[in-house]
N, C-alpha and C positions, 0 to 999 in steps of 0.2 A: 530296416536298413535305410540310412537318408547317402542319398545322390548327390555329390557336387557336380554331375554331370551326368542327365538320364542316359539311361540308354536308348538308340535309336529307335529301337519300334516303337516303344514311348511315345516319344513325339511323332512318330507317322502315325499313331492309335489315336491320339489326343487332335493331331491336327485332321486326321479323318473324320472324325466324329463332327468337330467346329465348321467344316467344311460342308459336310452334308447338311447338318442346320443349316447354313448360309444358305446352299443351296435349293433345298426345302423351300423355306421361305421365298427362295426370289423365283421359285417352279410357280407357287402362289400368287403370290405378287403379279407377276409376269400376268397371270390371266385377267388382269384389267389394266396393263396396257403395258406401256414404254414408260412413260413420264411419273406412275409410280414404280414403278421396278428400278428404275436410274435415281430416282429417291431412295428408296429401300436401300440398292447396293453404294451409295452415297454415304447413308447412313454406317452401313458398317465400314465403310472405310474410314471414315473419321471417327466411330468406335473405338477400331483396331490404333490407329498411330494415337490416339488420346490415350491408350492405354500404355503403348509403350513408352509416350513422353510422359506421361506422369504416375505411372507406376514402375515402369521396367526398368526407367532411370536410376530408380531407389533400394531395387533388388538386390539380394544378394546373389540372385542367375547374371546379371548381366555382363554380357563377354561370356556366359557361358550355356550349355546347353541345360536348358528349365525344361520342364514336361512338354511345353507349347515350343521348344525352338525361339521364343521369342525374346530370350533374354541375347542372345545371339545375331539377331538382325536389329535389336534397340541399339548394340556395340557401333553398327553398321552408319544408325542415321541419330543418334544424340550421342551428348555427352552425358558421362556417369554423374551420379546426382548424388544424395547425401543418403546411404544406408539407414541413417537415424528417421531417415521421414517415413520409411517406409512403414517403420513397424509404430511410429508414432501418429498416424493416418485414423480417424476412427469411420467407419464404415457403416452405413445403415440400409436400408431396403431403399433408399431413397438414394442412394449414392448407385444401386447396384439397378436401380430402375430401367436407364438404358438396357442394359443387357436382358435382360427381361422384356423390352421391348423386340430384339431381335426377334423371340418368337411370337409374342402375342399381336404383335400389328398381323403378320401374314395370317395368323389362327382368325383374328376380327372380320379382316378381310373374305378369309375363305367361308367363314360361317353366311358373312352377307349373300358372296356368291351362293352356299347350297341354299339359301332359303329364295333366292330366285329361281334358281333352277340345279334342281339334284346332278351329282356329276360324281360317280364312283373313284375315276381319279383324282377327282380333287379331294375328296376324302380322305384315298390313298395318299396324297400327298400330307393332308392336316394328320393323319395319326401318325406315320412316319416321322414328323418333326414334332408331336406331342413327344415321343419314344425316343428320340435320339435328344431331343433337348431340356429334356427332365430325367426320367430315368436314368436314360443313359449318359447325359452330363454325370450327376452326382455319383454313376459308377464309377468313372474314370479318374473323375475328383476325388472322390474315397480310398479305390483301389490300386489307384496308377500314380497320382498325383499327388494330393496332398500328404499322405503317409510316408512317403520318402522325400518330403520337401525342409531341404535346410533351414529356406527361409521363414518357415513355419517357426522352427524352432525358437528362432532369433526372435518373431518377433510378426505375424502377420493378422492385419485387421480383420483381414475374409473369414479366419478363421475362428476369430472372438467373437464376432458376427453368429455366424453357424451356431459356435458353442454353445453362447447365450443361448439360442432358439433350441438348442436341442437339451439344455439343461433342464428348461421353465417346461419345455414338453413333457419332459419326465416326472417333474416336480405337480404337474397337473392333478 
């Protein structure tokens, strides 16, 4: 079934999940100090509005409710941009890097800390955002998200990305 507009807990699922990553990471972060954790959450804030201005703008969600709610507060603070770019956008591992950093900076971080000195909760903290931000991202993108995404349909780079990678995996 594809969604011209998810359903709500969708988006409370999707945005809980992003949130605790965030969160995660900056529980990390946090333990070596101030002036990296205000970098850290820096960084995802201009993530976050880099993605809406130049992705959400080009959506077929925006003005409407997308898995993430974000097509919806893009309506809020840009204007609508040109559908055509969106799906004409090519994507690589290199495009997608940031977002990948969201989790591996705090992981970097946190490994330095245990090899100073072992600390159970910070452990707890690095597997908890292993698990919510692998795993359990690609569940929610799999089972929640992208399988019922319009935009998919029409036309999205993320996913020809993916594809590729899981083609040549098969094809191994």
């Amino acid at each position: 079934m594809i969604f011209r507009d998810y359903p709500a807990w969708m988006i409370v699922v999707s945005n809980g999940l992003t949130l605790s990553v965030y969160a995660l990471g900056a529980g990390i972060m946090a333990r070596v100090g101030g002036p990296p954790l205000a970098i850290y959450l820096l960084f995802l804030l201009v993530l976050e509005v880099n993605l809406l201005a130049k992705s959400c703008t080009h959506c077929f969600y925006y003005g409407r409710r997308c898995f993430s709610g974000k097509g919806v507060i893009c309506s809020w603070l840009f204007k609508r941009g040109d559908p055509a770019k969106f799906a004409a956008r090519e994507v690589s591992w290199v495009w997608i890097l940031p977002d990948l950093l969201v989790t591996l900076v705090p992981l970097g971080v946190g490994v330095a800390l245990l090899i100073g000195a072992f600390d159970w909760y910070l452990l707890g903290l690095m597997v908890g955002l292993v698990s919510l931000a692998f795993p359990g991202n690609g569940l929610v993108r799999s089972k929640l998200a992208c399988c019922h995404c319009h935009q998919r349909e029409l036309g999205c780079p993320a996913e020809k990305l993916f594809r590729k990678r899981n083609a040549s995996v098969g094809t191994a």
